[in-house]
C-alpha positions, 0 to 999 in steps of 0.5 A, spaced: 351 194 298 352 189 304 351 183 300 347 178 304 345 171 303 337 168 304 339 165 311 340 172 314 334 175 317 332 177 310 330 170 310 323 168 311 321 175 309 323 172 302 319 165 304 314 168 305 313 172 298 315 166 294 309 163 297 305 169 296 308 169 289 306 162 287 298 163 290 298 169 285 301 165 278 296 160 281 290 165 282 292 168 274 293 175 277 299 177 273 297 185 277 299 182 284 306 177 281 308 184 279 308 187 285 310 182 289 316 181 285 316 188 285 318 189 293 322 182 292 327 184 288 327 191 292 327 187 299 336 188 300 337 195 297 331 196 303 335 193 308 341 196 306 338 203 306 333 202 311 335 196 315 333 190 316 327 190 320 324 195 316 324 191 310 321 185 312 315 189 315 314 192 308 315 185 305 310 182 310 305 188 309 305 187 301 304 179 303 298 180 307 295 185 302 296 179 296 294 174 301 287 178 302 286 179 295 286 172 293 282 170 299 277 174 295 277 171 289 277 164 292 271 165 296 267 168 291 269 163 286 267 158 292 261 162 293 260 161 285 261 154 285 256 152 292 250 155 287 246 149 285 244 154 279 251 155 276 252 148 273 246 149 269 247 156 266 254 155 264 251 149 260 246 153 258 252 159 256 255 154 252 250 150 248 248 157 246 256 159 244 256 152 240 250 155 236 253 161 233 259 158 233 256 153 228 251 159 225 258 163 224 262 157 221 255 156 216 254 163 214 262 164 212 263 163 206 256 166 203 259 173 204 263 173 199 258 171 193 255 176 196 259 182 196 260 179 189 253 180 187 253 187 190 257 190 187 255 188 180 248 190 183 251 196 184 255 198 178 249 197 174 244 202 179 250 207 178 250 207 171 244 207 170 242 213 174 248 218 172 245 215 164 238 219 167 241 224 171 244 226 165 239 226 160 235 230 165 240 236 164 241 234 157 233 236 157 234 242 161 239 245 158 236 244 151 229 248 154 234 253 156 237 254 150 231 254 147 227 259 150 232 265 149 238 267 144 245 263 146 249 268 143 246 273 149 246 269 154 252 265 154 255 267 161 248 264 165 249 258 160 255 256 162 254 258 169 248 254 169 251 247 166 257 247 171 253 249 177 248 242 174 254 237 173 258 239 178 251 237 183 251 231 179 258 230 180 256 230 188 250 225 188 253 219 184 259 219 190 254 220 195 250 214 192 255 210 191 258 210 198 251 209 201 250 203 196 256 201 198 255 202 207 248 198 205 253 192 203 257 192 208 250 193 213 248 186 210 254 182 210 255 185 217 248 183 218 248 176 215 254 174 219 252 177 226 259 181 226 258 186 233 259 193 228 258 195 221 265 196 217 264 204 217 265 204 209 270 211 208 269 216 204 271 214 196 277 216 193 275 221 187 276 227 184 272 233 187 265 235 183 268 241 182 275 240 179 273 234 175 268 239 173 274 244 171 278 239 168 273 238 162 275 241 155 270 247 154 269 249 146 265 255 145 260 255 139 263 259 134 260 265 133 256 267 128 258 273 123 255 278 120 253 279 114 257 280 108 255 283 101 253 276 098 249 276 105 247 283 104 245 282 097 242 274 099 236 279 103 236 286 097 235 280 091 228 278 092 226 286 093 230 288 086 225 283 082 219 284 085 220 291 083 223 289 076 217 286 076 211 289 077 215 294 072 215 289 066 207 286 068 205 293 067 209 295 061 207 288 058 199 289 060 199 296 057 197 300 063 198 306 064 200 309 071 204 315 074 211 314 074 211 316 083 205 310 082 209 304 079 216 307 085 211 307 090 207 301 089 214 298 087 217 300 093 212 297 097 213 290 094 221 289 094 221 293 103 215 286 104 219 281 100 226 285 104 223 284 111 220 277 110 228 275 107 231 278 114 226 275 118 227 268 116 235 270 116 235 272 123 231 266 124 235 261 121 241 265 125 239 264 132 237 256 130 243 255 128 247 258 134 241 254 138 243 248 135 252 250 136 250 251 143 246 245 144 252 241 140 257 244 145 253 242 152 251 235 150 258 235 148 261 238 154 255 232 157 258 227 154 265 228 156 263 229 163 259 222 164 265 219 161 270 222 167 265 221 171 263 213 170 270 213 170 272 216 177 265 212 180 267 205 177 274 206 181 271 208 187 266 203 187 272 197 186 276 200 191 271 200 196 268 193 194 275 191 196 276 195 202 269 191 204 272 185 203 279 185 206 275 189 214 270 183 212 276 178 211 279 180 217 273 182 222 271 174 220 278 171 222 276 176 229 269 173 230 273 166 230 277 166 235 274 171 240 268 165 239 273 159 239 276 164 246 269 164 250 267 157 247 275 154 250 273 159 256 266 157 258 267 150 256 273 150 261 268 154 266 263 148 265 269 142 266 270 145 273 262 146 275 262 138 273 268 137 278 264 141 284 266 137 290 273 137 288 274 144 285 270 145 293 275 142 297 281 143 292 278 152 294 278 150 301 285 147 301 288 154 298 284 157 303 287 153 308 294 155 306 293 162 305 290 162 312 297 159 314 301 165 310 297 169 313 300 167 320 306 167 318 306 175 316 303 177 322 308 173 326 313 177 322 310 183 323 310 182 331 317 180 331 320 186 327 316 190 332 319 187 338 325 188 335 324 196 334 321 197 340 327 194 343 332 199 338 328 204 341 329 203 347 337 202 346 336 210 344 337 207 336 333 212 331 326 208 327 324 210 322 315 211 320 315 205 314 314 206 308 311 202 303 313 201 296 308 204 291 
C-alpha cells in the first residue's frame, strides 16, 4: 500500500467527511456516523486499488447522500418549530407526563400490601374450597358404598375414587393459578404497568402422580365362616326345637312323633334363617364400614399432599409476582422519567423558538456549503477522467461502498 498523507489529493475528500462527520454527531444520527466513518477509513485502500479519483467520487457521493439526510431532518424540525401550536402541545404532553409521574411515585409503594393481603385471601379461598371438594367426594363415596356390596365391587371403587381426586387435583392448580393471574391484573391495574405479568403454570406435582403416590390400604376381607360361626347360626335352630319338645312334654300333650319333628323343624329353619340374614347383614356393613374407613383414609391423606403442594405453589407464584412487579416497577420509572427528560428537553427548545430557528437556518447554511463542495469534487474528478480518458487510460464505473 502507497502510504499517503492527508495533503494529497485525497485531501478535501477527507475534509469533507469530517465535515459531514460532525453534522451527523450534531443531528444525533448514530446510522450516518457509521457510514460515513465507513467510506473514511475505506478512502486510501479505494485509492490505492481504484485510484484516486475514483475514491473521492465515492467519498463525495456518500457525503451528499449524508448531507440530504440531514437536510431532511433540520427542516422538518424547523417546519415543527414554525407551528405556532407545537409550544403549546408539548406543554400540555408534559403536564400530562408530570401526573402519571407523580400517580406512579404514589401508588408504588401500595403494591406490596396488596400482594400481601392476596395472598393470604387466597391461601384462605384454597383451603376452603379443597376442604368442600373433599367432603363433596367423601359424600359421594359413602352413597356409592352404600348403595352396593364393597367387597363386589372393589375394582369400580377404587377406579371411581382415582378418577375423583385426580379431577380435584387439576381444579385447586387451576384455581390457584387464576387466583394468582387475578392478582397480578389488579397490581398491574393499580399501578397503570402496559401488561400483565403473565403468571406461569405452577410447580406441582401432576394430579395423577400425586394421586399414585398416595398409600392404598385394601379393607380386609371379611372371612368365612368357621365352626363356632356355623354353630353361632345352628344354636338358636337347637333350642327351638328342644324347646318346643320340653313344652309338650311338660303340658302333657300328646301328639305323633312326625308331628312334634316337623313342627320342631319348622321353628329351628325360621329361627336359622333370620340368624343368617342378620349375619350377612352384619357382614356387609362391616365390610361397608372398612371400605368407607379406607376412602376417608385414602381422602385424608390426599388433602394433606395436595394442601402441601398448593401452598407451595401459591408461595412460589406470589413470589415470582412480586419480583416481575418489583422489576416492571423500577422499568416504569425510568421510561417515564426517560420521556418526562425527553419532553421536557423538547419543550426547552419550543420556548427557545427564534433561536432554535435561526440556530436551523444556520446548519442549513453550512450543509448547503458542504453540499458545494461535494459537487465541485465531483465535477473536478470528471474532468480529470475524461482527461485519462482521453490519454487512452482505462476508468472504471464507480462503485459505492455498501
Amino acid at each position: 500500500m502507497i502510504v499517503r498523507s492527508r495533503d494529497d489529493e485525497l485531501s478535501p475528500a477527507y475534509e469533507l467527511l469530517e465535515h459531514t462527520l460532525a453534522g451527523a454527531r450534531a443531528n444525533d444520527r448514530p446510522d450516518l456516523v457509521r457510514r460515513l466513518l465507513a467510506v473514511q477509513e475505506e478512502l486510501d485502500a479505494l485509492a490505492d486499488r481504484d485510484g484516486e479519483a475514483k475514491a473521492v467520487e465515492i467519498a463525495a457521493r456518500e457525503a451528499l447522500r449524508a448531507l440530504d439526510s440531514l437536510e431532511a431532518d433540520l427542516g422538518s424540525r424547523r417546519a415543527m418549530l414554525a407551528d405556532p401550536a407545537h409550544a403549546p402541545r408539548l406543554r400540555a404532553e408534559l403536564a400530562s407526563t408530570k401526573a402519571r409521574s407523580e400517580q406512579l411515585a404514589a401508588t408504588a409503594g401500595n403494591w406490596q400490601p396488596l400482594l400481601d393481603r392476596s395472598a393470604a385471601s387466597g391461601g384462605a379461598n384454597l383451603e376452603f374450597h379443597l376442604r368442600a371438594r373433599l367432603a363433596a367426594v367423601l359424600a359421594e363415596a359413602e352413597l356409592t358404598i352404600n348403595r352396593g356390596d364393597p367387597g363386589n365391587g372393589r375394582a369400580q371403587l377404587n377406579g371411581w375414587l382415582r378418577h375423583q381426586l385426580v379431577r380435584e387435583a387439576d381444579a385447586t392448580y387451576r384455581l390457584l393459578h387464576a387466583d394468582v393471574s387475578g392478582v397480578a391484573g389488579q397490581v398491574a391495574g393499580q399501578l397503570g404497568l402496559p401488561a400483565v405479568h403473565r403468571v406461569p403454570a405452577p410447580r406441582v406435582v401432576a394430579p395423577d402422580l400425586l394421586v399414585d403416590a398416595l398409600p392404598y390400604r385394601p379393607p380386609a376381607a371379611t372371612a368365612a365362616p368357621g365352626p363356632a360361626g356355623l354353630l353361632s347360626v345352628l344354636i338358636p335352630g337347637f333350642a327351638v326345637l328342644a324347646a318346643a319338645l320340653v313344652a309338650v312334654y311338660l303340658l302333657g300333650v300328646t301328639l305323633p312323633v312326625w308331628l312334634l319333628i316337623a313342627v320342631g323343624g319348622v321353628g329351628a329353619l325360621t329361627v336359622t334363617g333370620v340368624a343368617v340374614s342378620g349375619e350377612r347383614k352384619r357382614r356387609l356393613a362391616r365390610r361397608r364400614a372398612d371400605a368407607l374407613g379406607v376412602v376417608r383414609s385414602i381422602v385424608g391423606e390426599f388433602g394433606v399432599a395436595l394442601g402441601r403442594q398448593a401452598h407451595n405453589a401459591v408461595g412460589g407464584l406470589h413470589q415470582e409476582l412480586r419480583r416481575a412487579t418489583a422489576a416492571s416497577v423500577v422499568a416504569r420509572f425510568a421510561a417515564v422519567a426517560e420521556e418526562l427528560d425527553a419532553i421536557q428537553g423538547a419543550a426547552e427548545t419550543a420556548a427557545r423558538g427564534p433561536a432554535e430557528l435561526a440556530a436551523i437556518s444556520e446548519d442549513l447554511d453550512t450543509l448547503t456549503d458542504l453540499r458545494g463542495r461535494a459537487a465541485r469534487l465531483l465535477e473536478s474528478r470528471s474532468v480529470a477522467g475524461l482527461t485519462l480518458l482521453a490519454g487512452g487510460q482505462h476508468q472504471e464505473p464507480v462503485r459505492a461502498i455498501a
